[in-house]
N, C-alpha and C positions, 0 to 999 in steps of 0.2 A: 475490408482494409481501406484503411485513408490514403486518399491520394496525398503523393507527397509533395505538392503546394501546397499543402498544409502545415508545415514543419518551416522549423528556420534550428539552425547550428546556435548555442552558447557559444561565447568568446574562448578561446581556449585558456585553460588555467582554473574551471568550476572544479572542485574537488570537494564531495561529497563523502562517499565514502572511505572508510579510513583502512579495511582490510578484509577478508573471510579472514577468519579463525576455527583452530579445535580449542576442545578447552584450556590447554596450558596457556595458550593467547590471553589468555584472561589475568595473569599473574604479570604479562608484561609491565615496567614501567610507560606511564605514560607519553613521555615524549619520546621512545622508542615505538608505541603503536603508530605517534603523528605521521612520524615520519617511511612509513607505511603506507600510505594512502593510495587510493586508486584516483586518475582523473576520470572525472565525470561527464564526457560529451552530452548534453539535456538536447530535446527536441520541444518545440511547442508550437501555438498556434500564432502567427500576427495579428491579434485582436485586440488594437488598440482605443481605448476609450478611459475616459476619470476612472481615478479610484473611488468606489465608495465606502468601503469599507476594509480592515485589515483583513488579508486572508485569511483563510482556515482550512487546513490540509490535515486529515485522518489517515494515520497510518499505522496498519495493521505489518504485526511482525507474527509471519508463519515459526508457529510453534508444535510440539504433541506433546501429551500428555505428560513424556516419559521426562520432556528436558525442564524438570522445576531447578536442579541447581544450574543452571544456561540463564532462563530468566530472572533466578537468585541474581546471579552476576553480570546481565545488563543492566538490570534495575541499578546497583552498586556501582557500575562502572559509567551507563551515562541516563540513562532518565530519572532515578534518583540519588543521584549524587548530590551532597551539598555542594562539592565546591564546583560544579556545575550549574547547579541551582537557574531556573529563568521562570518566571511567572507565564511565559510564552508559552511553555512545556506545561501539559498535565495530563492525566489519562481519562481514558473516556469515559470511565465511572462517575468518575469524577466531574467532568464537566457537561455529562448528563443531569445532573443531581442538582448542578447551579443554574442547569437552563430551567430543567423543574421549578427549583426555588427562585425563578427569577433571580437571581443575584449576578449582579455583572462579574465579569473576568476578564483577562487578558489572554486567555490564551488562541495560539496559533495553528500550534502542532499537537494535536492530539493524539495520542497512542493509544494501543489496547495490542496484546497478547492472542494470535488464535488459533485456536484449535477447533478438530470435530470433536465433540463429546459421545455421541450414541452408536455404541458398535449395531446393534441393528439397527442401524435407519438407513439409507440409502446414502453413495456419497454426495450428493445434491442436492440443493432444496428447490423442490418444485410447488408452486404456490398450488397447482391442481395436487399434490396430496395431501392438503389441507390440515399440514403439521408447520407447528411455528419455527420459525426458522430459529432460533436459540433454545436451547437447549431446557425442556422446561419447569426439571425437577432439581432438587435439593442437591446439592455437590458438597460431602465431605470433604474439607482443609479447602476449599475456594480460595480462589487468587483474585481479589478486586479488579486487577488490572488486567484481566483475561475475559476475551469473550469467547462462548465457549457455543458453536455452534452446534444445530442439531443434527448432522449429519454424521457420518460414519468416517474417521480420519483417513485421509489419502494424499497423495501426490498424484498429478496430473487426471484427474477424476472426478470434478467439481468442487472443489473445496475451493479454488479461484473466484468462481463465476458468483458463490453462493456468501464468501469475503464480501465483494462486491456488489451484491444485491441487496446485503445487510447496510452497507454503509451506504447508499445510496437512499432505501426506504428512512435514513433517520430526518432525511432532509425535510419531508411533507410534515412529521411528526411538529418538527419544532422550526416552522420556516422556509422559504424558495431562496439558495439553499444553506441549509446550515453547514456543511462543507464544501467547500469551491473544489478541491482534489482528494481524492483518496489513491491512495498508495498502500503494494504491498512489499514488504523489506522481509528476505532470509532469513532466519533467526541465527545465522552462522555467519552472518555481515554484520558489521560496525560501522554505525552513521555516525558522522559528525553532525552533531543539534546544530553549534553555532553555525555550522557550513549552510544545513538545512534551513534557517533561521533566517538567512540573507537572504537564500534563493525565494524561499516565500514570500519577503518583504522586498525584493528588488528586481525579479526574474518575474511572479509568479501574479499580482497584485489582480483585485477584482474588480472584471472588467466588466461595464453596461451590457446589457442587465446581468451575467452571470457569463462565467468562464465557459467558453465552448469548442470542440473540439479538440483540446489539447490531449497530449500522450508523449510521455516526457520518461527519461530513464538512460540504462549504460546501451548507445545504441549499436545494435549487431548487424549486419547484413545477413543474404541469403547462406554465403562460403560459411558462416558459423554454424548454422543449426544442426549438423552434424550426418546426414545421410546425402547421398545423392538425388532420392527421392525429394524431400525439403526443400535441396537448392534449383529444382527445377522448379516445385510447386513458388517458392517464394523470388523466383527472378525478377532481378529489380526491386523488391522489394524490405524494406527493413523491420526489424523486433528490438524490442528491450530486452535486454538477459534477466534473468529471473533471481540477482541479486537483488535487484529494486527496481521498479517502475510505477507510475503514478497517471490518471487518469483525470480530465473533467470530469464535475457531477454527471455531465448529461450522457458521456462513454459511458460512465458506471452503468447507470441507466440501460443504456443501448445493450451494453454484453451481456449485461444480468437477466436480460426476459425472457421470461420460457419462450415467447411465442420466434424467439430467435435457434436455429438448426443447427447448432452448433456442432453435432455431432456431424452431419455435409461437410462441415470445414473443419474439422479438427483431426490430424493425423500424427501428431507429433508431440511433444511437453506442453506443457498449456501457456507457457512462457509464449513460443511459437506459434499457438493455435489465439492468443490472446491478441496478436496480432491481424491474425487471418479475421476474426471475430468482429 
């Protein structure tokens, strides 16, 4: 757990997120959802130095299998929308395929869908069982904008740590780093892009030589986690709620290794344990 001289408070007034929803949420007018929004309190690191280049924040929105008309309807509602439209926005197929073909871009925020794909495989991916972490056969009706991990889908069970580990390894592939944050969002929360948008470009910028330390999100104290047990293990201590939270490259990194015991400190939702971690 990071000590918390690490952290500083956002101004108040960041608003991020715009709501949880079930599906009829989805039919709302939209400037009935705006006006729904949740404030966003963000934490991050005081690491000041030039910018050298425009952010680039990967954010994975926890899905399963089952919810294709869910991601039907964020797609429609806000990552492809025209009249949302930003060239900042693109999905990570997408702007895999441009870093490939060398072709410049503008994007910022990249997304991708995720889920576990293989019911037997374990919920985790562990590099000693020397299976790829994606998923590595042919998928009937594929969703481009899904990545579709090789693990066995779950909640609170490694499906976080192994998000995490995936978007962290894309960095070496193509660059130190090719995303400065990775973030993971609910599939049952509604982000506002442009809100997102500013905070990357005014909050979030990249810092010599690379963003460190940061861990940023809706922040909770120990009185939230929901046991008695918890609030004693997390005294003093704060989490992100597991609507949305976001990470440095280098955290990614950090939670993601096997050679880390996560299971020593993990007793709780992995929201909470993601913190302990």
């Amino acid at each position: 757990m990071l000590s918390s001289s690490y952290y500083y408070s956002l101004p108040d007034g960041d608003r991020l997120l715009e709501s949880e929803y079930d599906e009829r949420d989805m039919t709302v007018p939209m400037e009935d959802q705006s006006q729904r929004r949740l404030q966003l309190p963000l934490l991050s690191h005081q690491n000041k130095g030039p910018v050298l280049k425009p952010t680039r924040f990967l954010l994975g929105i926890f899905t399963t299998i089952e919810e294709v008309a869910r991601r039907k309807r964020l797609r429609q509602y806000i990552f492809q929308n025209p009249e949302r439209g930003d060239e900042r926005v693109c999905s990570l197929n997408d702007f895999l395929q441009w870093e490939q073909d060398g072709r410049p871009n503008s994007c910022q925020v990249v997304y991708t869908f995720v889920l576990g794909m293989n019911p037997n495989a374990p919920t985790i991916h562990l590099d000693s069982g020397g299976k790829p972490i994606l998923f590595p056969w042919d998928i009937p009706g594929r969703e481009d904008d899904v990545t579709y991990l090789n693990i066995k889908e779950n909640m609170n069970d490694g499906k976080t740590p192994t998000w995490f580990k995936y978007g962290a390894q894309l960095s070496p592939k193509y660059g130190p780093p090719t995303f400065d944050y990775i973030a993971k969002l609910d599939s049952d929360t509604l982000i506002s892009l442009p809100d997102l948008l500013h905070l990357v470009d005014n909050e979030l910028p990249t810092k010599h030589p690379i963003p460190r330390n940061i861990y940023g999100g809706i922040l909770c104290d120990q009185t939230a986690c929901g046991t008695k047990q918890c609030e004693r293990v997390m005294q003093g201590k704060v989490y992100m709620t597991g609507q949305f939270y976001f990470v440095s490259n280098d955290l990614a990194q950090y939670i993601s290794d096997d050679s880390l015991e996560r299971k020593a400190i993990s007793n709780y939702s992995e929201d909470v344990d993601f913190a302990m971690w």
